[in-house]
PQR file with spaces between the fields and no chain letter, atoms N, CA, C, O and H, PARSE charges and radii, in Angstrom:
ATOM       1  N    UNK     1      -3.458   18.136  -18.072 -0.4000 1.5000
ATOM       2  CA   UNK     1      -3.516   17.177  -16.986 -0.0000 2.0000
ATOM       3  C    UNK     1      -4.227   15.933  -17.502  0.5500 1.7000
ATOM       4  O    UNK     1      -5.123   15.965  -18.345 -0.5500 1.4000
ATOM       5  N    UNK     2      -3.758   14.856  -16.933 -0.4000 1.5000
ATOM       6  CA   UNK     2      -4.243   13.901  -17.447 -0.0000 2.0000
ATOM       7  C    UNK     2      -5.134   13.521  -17.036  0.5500 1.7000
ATOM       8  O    UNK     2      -5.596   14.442  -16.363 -0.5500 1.4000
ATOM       9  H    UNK     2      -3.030   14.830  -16.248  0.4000 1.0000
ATOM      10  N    UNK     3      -6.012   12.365  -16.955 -0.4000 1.5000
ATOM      11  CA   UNK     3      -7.361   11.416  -16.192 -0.0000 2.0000
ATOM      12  C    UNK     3      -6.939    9.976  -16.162  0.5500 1.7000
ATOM      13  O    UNK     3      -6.677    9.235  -17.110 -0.5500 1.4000
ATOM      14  H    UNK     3      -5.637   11.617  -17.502  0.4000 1.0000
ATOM      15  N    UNK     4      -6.924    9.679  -14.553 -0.4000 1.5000
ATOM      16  CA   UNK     4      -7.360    8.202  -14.388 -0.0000 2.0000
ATOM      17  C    UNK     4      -8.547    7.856  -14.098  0.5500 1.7000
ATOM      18  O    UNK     4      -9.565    8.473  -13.783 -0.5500 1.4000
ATOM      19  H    UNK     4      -7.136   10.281  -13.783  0.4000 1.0000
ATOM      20  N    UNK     5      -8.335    6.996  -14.216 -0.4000 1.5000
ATOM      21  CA   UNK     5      -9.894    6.218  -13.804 -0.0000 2.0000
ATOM      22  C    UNK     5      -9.554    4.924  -12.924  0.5500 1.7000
ATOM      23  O    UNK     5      -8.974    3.908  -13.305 -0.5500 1.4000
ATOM      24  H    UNK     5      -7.508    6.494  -14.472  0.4000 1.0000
ATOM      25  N    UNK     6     -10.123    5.252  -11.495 -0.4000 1.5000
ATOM      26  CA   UNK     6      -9.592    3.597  -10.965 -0.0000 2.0000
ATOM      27  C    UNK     6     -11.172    3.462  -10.420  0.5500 1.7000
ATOM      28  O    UNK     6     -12.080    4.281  -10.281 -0.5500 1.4000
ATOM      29  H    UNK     6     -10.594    6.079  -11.186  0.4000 1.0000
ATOM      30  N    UNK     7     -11.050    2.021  -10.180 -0.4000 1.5000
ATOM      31  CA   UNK     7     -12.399    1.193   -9.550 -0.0000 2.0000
ATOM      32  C    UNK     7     -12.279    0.539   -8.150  0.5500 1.7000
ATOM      33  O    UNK     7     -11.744   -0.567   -8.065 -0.5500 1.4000
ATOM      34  H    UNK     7     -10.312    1.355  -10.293  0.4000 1.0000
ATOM      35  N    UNK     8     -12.682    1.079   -7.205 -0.4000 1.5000
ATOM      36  CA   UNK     8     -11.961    0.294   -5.985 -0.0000 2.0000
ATOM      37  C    UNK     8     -13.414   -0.397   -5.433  0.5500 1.7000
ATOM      38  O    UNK     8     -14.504   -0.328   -6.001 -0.5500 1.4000
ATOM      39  H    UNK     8     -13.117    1.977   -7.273  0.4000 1.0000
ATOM      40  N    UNK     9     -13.048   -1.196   -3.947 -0.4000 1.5000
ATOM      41  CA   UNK     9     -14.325   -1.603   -3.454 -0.0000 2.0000
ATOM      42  C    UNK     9     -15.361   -0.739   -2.854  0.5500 1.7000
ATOM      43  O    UNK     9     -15.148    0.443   -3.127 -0.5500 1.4000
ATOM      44  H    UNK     9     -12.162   -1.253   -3.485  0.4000 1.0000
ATOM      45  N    UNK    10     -16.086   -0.870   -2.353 -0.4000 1.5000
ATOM      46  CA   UNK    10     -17.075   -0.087   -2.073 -0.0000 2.0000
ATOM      47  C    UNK    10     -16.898    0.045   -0.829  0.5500 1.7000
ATOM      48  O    UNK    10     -17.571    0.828   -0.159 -0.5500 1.4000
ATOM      49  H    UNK    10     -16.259   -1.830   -2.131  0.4000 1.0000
ATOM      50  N    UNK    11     -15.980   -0.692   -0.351 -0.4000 1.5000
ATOM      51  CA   UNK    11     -15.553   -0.594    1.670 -0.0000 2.0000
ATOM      52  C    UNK    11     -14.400    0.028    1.890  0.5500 1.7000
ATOM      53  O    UNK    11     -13.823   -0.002    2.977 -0.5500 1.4000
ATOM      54  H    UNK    11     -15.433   -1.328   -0.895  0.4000 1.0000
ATOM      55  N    UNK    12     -13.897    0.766    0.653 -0.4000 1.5000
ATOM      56  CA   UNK    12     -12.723    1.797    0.159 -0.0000 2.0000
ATOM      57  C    UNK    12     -13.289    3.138    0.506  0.5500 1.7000
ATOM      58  O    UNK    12     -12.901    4.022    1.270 -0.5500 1.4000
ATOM      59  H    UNK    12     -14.365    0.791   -0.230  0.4000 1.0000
ATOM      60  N    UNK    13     -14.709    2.979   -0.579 -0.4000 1.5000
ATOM      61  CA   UNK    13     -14.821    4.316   -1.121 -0.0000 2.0000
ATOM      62  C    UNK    13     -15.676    5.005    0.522  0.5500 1.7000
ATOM      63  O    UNK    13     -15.849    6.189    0.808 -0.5500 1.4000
ATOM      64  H    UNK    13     -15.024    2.261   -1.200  0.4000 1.0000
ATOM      65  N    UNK    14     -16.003    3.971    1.208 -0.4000 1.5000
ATOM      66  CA   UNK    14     -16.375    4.453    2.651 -0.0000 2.0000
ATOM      67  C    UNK    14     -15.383    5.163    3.503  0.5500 1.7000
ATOM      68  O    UNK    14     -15.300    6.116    4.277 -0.5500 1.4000
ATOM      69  H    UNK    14     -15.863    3.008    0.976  0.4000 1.0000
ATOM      70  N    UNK    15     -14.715    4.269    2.998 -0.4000 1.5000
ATOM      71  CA   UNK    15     -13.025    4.702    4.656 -0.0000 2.0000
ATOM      72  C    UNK    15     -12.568    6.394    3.800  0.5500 1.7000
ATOM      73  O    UNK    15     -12.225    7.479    4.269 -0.5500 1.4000
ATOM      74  H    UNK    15     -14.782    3.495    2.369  0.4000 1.0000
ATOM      75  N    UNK    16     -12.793    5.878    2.325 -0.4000 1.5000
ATOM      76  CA   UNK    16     -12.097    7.441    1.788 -0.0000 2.0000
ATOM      77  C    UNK    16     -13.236    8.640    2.077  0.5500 1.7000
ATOM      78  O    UNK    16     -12.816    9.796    2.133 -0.5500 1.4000
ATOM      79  H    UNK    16     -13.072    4.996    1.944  0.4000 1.0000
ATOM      80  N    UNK    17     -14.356    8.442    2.220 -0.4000 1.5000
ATOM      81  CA   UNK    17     -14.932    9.645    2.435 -0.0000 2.0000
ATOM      82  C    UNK    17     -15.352    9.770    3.859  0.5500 1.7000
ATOM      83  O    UNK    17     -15.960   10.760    4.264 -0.5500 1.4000
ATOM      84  H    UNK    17     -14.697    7.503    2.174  0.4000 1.0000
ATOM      85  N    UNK    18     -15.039    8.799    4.591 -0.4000 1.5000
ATOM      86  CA   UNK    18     -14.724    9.148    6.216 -0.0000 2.0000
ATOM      87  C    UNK    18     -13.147    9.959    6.408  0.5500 1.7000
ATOM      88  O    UNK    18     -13.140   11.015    7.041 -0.5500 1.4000
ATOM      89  H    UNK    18     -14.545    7.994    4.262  0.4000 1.0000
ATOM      90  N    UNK    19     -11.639    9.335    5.752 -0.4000 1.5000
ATOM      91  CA   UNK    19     -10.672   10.214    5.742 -0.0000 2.0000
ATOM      92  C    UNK    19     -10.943   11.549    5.585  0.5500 1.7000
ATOM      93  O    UNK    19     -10.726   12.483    6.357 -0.5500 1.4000
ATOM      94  H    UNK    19     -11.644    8.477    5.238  0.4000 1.0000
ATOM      95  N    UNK    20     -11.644   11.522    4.050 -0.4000 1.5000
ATOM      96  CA   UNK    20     -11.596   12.877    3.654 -0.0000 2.0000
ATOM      97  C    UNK    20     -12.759   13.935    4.775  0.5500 1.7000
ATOM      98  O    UNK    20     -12.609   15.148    4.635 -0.5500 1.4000
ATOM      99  H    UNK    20     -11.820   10.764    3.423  0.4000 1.0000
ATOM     100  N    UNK    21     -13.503   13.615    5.489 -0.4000 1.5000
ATOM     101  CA   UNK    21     -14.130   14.293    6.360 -0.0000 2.0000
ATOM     102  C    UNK    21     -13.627   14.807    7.490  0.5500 1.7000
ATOM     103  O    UNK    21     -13.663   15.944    7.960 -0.5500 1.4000
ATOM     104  H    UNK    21     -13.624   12.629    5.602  0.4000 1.0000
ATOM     105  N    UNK    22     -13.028   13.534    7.952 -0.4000 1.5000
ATOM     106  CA   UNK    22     -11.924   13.877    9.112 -0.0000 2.0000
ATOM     107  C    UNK    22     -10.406   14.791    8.457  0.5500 1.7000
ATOM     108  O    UNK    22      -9.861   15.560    9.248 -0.5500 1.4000
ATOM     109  H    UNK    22     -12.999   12.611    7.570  0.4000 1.0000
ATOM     110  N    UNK    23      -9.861   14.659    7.149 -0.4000 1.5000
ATOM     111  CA   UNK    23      -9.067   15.656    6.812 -0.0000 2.0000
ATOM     112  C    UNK    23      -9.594   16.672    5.802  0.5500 1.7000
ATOM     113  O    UNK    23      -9.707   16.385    4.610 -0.5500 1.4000
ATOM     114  H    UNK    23     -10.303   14.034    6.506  0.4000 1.0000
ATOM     115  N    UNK    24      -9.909   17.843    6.293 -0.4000 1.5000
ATOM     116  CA   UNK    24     -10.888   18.417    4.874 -0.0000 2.0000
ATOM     117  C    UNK    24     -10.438   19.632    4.490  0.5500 1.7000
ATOM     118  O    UNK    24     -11.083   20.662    4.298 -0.5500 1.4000
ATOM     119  H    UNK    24      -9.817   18.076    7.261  0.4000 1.0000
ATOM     120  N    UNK    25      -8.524   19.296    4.332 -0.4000 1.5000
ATOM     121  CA   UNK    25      -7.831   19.865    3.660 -0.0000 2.0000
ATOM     122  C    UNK    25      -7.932   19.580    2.305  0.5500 1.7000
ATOM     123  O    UNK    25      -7.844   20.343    1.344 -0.5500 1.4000
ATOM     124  H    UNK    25      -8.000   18.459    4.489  0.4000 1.0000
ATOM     125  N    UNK    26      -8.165   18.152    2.360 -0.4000 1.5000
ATOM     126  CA   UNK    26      -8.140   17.658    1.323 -0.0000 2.0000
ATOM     127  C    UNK    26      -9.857   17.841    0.529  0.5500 1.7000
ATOM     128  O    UNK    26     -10.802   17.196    0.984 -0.5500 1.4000
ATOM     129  H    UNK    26      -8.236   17.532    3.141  0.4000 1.0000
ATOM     130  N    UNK    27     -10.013   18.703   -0.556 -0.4000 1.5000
ATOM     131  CA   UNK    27     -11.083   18.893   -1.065 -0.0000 2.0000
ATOM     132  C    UNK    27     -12.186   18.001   -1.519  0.5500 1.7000
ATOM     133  O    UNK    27     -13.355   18.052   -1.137 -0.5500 1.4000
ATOM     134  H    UNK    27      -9.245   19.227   -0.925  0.4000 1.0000
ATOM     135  N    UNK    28     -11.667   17.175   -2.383 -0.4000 1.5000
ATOM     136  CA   UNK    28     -12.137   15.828   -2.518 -0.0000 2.0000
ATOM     137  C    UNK    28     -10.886   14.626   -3.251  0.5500 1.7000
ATOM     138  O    UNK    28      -9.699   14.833   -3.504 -0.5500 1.4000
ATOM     139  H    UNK    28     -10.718   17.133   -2.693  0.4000 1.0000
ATOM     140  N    UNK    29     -11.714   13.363   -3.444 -0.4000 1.5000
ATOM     141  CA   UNK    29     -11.050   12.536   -3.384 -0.0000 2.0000
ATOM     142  C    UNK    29      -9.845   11.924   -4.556  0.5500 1.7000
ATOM     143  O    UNK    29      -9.274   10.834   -4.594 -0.5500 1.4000
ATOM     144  H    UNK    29     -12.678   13.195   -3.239  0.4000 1.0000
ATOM     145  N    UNK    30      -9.725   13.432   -5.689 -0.4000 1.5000
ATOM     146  CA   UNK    30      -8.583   13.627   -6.976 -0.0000 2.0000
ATOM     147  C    UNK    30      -7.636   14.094   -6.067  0.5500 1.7000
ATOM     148  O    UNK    30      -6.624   13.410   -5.911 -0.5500 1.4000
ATOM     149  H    UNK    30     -10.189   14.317   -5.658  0.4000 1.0000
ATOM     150  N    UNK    31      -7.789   15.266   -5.355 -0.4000 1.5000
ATOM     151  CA   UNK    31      -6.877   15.547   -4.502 -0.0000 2.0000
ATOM     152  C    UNK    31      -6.328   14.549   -3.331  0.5500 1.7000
ATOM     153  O    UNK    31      -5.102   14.658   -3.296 -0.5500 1.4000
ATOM     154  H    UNK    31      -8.611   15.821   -5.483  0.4000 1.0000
ATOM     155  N    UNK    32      -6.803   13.607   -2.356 -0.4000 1.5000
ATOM     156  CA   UNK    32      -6.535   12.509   -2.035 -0.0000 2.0000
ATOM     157  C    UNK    32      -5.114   12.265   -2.493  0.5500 1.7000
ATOM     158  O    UNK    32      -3.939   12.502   -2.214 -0.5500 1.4000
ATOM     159  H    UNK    32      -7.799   13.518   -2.385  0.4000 1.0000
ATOM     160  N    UNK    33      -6.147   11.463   -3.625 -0.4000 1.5000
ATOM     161  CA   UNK    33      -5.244   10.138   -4.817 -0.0000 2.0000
ATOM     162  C    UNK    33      -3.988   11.169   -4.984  0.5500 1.7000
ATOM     163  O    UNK    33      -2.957   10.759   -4.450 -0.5500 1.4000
ATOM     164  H    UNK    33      -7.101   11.270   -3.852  0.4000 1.0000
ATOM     165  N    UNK    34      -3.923   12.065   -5.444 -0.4000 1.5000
ATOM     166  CA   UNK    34      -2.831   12.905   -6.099 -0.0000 2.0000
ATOM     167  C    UNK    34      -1.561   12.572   -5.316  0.5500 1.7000
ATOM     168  O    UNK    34      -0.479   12.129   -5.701 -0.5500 1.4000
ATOM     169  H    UNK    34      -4.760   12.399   -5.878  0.4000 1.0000
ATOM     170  N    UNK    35      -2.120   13.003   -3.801 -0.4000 1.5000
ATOM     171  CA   UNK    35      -1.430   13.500   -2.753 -0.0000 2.0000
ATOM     172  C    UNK    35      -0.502   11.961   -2.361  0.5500 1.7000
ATOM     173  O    UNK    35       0.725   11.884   -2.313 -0.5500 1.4000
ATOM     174  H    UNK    35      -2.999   13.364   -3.489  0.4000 1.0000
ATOM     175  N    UNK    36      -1.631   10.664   -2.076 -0.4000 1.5000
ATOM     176  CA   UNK    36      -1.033    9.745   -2.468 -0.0000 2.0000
ATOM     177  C    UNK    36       0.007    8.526   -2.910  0.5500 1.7000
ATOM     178  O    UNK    36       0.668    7.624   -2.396 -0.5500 1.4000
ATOM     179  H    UNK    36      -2.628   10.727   -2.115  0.4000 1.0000
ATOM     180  N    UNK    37      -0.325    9.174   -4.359 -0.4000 1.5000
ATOM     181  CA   UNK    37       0.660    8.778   -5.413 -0.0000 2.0000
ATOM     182  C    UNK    37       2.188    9.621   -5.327  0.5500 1.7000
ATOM     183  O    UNK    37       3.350    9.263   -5.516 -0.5500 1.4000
ATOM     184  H    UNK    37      -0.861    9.907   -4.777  0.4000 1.0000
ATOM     185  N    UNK    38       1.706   10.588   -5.039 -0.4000 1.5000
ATOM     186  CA   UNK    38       3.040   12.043   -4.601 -0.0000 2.0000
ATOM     187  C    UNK    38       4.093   11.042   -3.784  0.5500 1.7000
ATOM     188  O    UNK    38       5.075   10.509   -4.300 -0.5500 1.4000
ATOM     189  H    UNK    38       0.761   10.878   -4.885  0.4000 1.0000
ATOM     190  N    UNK    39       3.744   10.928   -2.631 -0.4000 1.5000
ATOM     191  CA   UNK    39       3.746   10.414   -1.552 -0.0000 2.0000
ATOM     192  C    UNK    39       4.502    8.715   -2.002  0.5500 1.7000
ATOM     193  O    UNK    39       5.625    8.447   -1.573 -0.5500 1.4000
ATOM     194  H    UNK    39       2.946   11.361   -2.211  0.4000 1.0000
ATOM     195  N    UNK    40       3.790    7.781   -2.811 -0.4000 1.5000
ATOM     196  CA   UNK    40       4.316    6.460   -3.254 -0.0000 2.0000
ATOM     197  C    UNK    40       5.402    6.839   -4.098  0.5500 1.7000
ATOM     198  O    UNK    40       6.434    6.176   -3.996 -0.5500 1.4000
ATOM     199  H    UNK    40       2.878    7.999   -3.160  0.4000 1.0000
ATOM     200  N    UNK    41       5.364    7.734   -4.869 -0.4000 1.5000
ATOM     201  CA   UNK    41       6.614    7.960   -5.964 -0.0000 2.0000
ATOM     202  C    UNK    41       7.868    8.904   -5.228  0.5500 1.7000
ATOM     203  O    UNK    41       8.982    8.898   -5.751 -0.5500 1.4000
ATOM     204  H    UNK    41       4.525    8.273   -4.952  0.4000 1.0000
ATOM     205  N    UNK    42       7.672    9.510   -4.293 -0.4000 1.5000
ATOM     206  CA   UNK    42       8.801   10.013   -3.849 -0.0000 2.0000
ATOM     207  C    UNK    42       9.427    8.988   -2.611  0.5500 1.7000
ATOM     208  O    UNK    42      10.603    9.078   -2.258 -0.5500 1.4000
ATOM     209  H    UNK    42       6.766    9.515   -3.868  0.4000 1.0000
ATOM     210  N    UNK    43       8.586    8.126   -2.083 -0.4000 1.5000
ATOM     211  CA   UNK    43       9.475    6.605   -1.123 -0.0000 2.0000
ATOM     212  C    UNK    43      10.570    6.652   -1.372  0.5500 1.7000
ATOM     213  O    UNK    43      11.067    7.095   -2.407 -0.5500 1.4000
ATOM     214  H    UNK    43       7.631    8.053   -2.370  0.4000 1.0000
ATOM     215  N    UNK    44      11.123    6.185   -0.426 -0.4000 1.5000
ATOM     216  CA   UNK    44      12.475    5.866   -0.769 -0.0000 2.0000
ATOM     217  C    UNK    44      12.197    3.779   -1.233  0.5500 1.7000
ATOM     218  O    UNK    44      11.601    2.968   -0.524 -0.5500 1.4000
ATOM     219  H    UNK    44      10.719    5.825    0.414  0.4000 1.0000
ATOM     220  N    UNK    45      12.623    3.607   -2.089 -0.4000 1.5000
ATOM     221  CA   UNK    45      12.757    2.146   -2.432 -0.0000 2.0000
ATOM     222  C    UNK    45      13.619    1.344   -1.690  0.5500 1.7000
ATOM     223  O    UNK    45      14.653    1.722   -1.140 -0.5500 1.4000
ATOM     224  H    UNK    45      13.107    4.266   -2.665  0.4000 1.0000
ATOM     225  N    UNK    46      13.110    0.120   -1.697 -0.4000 1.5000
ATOM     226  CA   UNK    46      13.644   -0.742   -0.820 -0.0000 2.0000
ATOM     227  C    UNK    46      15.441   -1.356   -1.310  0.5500 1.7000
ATOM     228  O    UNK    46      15.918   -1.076   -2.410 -0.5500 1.4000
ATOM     229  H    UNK    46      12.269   -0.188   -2.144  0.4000 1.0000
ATOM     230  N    UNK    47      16.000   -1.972   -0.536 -0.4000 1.5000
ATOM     231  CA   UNK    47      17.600   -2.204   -0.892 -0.0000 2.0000
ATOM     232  C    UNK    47      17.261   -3.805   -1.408  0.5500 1.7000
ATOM     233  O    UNK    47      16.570   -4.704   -0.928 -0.5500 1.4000
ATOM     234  H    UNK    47      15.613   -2.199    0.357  0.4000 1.0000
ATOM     235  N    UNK    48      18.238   -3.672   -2.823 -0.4000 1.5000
ATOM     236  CA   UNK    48      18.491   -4.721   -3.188 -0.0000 2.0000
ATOM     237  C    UNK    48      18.445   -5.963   -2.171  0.5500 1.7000
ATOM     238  O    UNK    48      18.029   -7.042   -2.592 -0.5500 1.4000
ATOM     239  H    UNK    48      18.799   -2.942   -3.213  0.4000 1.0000
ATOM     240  N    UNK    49      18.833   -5.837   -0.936 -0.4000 1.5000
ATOM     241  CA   UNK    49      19.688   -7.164    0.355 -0.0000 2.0000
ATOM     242  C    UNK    49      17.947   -6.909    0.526  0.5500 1.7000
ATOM     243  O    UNK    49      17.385   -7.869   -0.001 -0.5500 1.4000
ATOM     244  H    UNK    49      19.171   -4.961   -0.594  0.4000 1.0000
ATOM     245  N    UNK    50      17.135   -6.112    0.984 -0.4000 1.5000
ATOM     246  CA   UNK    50      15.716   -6.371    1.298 -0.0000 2.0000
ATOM     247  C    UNK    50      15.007   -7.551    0.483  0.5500 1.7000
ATOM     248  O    UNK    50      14.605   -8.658    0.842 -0.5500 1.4000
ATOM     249  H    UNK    50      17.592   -5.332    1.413  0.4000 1.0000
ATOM     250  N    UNK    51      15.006   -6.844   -0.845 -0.4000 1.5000
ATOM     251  CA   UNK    51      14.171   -7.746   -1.803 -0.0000 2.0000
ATOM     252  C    UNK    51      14.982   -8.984   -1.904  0.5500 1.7000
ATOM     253  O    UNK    51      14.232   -9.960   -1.910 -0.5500 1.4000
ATOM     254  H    UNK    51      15.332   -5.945   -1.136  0.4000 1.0000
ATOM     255  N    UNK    52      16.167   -9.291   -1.982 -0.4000 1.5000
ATOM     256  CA   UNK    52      16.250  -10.470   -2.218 -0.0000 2.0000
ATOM     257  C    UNK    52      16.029  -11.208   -1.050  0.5500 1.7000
ATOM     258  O    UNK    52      15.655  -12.303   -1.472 -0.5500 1.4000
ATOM     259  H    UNK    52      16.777   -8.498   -1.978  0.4000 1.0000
ATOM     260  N    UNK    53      16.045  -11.260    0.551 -0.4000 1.5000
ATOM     261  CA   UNK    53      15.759  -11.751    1.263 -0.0000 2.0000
ATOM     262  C    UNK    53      14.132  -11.778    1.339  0.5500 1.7000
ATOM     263  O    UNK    53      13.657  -12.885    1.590 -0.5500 1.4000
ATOM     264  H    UNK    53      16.349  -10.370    0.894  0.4000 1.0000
ATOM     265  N    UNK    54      13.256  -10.751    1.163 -0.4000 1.5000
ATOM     266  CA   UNK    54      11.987  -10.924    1.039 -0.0000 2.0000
ATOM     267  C    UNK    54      11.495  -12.015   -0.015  0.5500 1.7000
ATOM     268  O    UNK    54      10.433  -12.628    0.089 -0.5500 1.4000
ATOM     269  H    UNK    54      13.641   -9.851    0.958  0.4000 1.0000
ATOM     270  N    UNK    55      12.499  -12.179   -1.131 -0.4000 1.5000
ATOM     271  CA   UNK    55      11.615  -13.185   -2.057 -0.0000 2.0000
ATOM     272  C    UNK    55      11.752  -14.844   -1.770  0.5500 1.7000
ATOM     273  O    UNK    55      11.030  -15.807   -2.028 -0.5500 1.4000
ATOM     274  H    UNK    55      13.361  -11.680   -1.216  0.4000 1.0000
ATOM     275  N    UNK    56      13.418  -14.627   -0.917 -0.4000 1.5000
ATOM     276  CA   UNK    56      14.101  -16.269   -0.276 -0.0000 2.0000
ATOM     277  C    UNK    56      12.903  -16.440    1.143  0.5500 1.7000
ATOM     278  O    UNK    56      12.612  -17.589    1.477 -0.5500 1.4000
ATOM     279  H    UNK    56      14.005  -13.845   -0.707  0.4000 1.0000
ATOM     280  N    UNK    57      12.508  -15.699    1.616 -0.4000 1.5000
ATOM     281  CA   UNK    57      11.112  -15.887    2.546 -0.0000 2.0000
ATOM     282  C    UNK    57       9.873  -16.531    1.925  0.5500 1.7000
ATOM     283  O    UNK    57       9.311  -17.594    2.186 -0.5500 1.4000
ATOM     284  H    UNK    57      12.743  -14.766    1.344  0.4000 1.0000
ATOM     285  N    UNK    58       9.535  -15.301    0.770 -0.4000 1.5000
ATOM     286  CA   UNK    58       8.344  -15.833    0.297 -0.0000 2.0000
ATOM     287  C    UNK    58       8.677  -17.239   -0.174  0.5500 1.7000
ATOM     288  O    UNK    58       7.736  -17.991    0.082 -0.5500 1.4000
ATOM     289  H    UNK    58       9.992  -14.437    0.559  0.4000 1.0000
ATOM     290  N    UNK    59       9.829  -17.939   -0.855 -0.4000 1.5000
ATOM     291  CA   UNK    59       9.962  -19.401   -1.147 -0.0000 2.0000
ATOM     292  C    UNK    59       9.821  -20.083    0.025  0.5500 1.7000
ATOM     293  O    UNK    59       8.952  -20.929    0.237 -0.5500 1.4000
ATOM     294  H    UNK    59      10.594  -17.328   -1.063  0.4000 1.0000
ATOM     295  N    UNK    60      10.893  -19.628    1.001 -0.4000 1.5000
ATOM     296  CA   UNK    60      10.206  -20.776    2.193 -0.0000 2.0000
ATOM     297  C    UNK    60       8.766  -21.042    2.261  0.5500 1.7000
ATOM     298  O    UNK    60       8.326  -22.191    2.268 -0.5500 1.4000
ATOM     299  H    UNK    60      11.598  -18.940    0.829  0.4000 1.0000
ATOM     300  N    UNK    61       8.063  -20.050    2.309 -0.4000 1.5000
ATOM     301  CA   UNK    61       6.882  -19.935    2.940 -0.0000 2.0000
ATOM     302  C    UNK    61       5.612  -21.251    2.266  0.5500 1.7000
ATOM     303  O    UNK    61       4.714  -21.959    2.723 -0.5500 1.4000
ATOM     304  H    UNK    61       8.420  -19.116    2.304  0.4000 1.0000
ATOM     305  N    UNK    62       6.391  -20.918    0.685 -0.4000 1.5000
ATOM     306  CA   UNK    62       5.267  -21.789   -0.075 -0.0000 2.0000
ATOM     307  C    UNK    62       6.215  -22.579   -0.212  0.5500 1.7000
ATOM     308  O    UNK    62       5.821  -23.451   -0.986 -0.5500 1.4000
ATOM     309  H    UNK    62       7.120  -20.343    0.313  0.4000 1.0000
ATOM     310  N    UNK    63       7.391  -22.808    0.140 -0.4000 1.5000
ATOM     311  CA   UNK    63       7.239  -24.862   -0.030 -0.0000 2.0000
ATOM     312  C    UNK    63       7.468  -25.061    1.574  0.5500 1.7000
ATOM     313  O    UNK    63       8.570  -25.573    1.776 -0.5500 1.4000
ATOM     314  H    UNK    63       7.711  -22.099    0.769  0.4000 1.0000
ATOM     315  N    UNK    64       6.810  -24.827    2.650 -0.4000 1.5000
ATOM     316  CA   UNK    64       6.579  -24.891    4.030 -0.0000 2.0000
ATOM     317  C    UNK    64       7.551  -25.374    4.854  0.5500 1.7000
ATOM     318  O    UNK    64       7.440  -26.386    5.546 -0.5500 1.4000
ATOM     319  H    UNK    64       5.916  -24.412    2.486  0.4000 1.0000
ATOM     320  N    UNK    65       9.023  -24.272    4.750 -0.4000 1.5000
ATOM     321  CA   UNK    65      10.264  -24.240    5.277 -0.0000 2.0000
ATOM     322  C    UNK    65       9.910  -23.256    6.526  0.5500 1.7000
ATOM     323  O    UNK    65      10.712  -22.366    6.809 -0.5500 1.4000
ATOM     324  H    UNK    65       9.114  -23.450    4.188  0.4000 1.0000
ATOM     325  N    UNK    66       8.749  -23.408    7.249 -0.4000 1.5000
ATOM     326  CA   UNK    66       8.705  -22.238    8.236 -0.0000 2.0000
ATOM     327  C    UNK    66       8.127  -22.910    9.473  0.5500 1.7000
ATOM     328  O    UNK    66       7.418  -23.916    9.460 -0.5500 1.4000
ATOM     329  H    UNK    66       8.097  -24.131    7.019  0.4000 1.0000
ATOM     330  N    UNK    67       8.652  -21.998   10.900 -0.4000 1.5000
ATOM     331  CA   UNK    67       8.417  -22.780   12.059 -0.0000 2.0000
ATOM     332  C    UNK    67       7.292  -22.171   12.771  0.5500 1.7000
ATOM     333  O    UNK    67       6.859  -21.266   12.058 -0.5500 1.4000
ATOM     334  H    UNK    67       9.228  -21.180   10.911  0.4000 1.0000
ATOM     335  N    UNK    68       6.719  -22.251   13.708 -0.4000 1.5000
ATOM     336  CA   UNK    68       5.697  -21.297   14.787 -0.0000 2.0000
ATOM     337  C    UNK    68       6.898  -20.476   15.707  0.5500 1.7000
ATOM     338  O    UNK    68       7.998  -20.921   16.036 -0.5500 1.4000
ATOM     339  H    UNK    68       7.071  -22.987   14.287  0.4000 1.0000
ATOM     340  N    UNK    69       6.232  -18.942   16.050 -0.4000 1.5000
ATOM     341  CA   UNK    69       7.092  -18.661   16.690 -0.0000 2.0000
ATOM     342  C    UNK    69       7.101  -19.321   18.263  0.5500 1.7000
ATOM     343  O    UNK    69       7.830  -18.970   19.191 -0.5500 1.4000
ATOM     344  H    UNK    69       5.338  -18.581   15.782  0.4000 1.0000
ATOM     345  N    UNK    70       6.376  -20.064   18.266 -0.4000 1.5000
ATOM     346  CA   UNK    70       5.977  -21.040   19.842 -0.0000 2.0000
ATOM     347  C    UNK    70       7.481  -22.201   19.669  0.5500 1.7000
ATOM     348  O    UNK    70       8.085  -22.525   20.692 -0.5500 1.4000
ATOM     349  H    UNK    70       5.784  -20.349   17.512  0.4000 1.0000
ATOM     350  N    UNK    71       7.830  -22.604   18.602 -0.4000 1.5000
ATOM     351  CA   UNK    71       8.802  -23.838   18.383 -0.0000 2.0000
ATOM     352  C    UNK    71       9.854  -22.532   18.271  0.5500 1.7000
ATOM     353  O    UNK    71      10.457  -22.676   19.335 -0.5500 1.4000
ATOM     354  H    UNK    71       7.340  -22.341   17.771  0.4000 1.0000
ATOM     355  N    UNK    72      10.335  -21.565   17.754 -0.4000 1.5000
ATOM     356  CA   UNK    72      11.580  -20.572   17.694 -0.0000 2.0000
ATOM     357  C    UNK    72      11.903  -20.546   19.403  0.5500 1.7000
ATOM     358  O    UNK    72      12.832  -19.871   19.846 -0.5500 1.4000
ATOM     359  H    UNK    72       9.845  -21.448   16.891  0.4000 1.0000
């Protein structure tokens, strides 16, 4: 088995050992992460027509092609 090592904030490592109290299936916080990552790698990925409309958004956005939804 392998080892990561991650560094998160310290207003992380609060919420994770409040989760893990309130779920205490979960033993501690390797098991967490595991569960996780399990969890991110089996997603289903987003559709090509998603991402490319998500990235023609993000351009509007930064050269300020966007309205209030008060003016829509």
């Amino acid at each position: 088995m392998s080892t990561l090592n991650v560094k998160i904030p310290d207003e992380m490592e609060d919420d994770l050992e409040t989760f893990l109290e309130d779920h205490p299936h979960y033993l501690n916080k390797s098991e967490l992460a595991r569960d996780a990552l399990r969890h991110l790698l089996a997603a289903p990925r987003l559709s090509q027509r998603t991402l490319t409309d998500d990235h023609v958004s993000r351009e509007q956005i930064a050269d300020g092609e966007v309205v209030t939804l008060d003016d829509v």
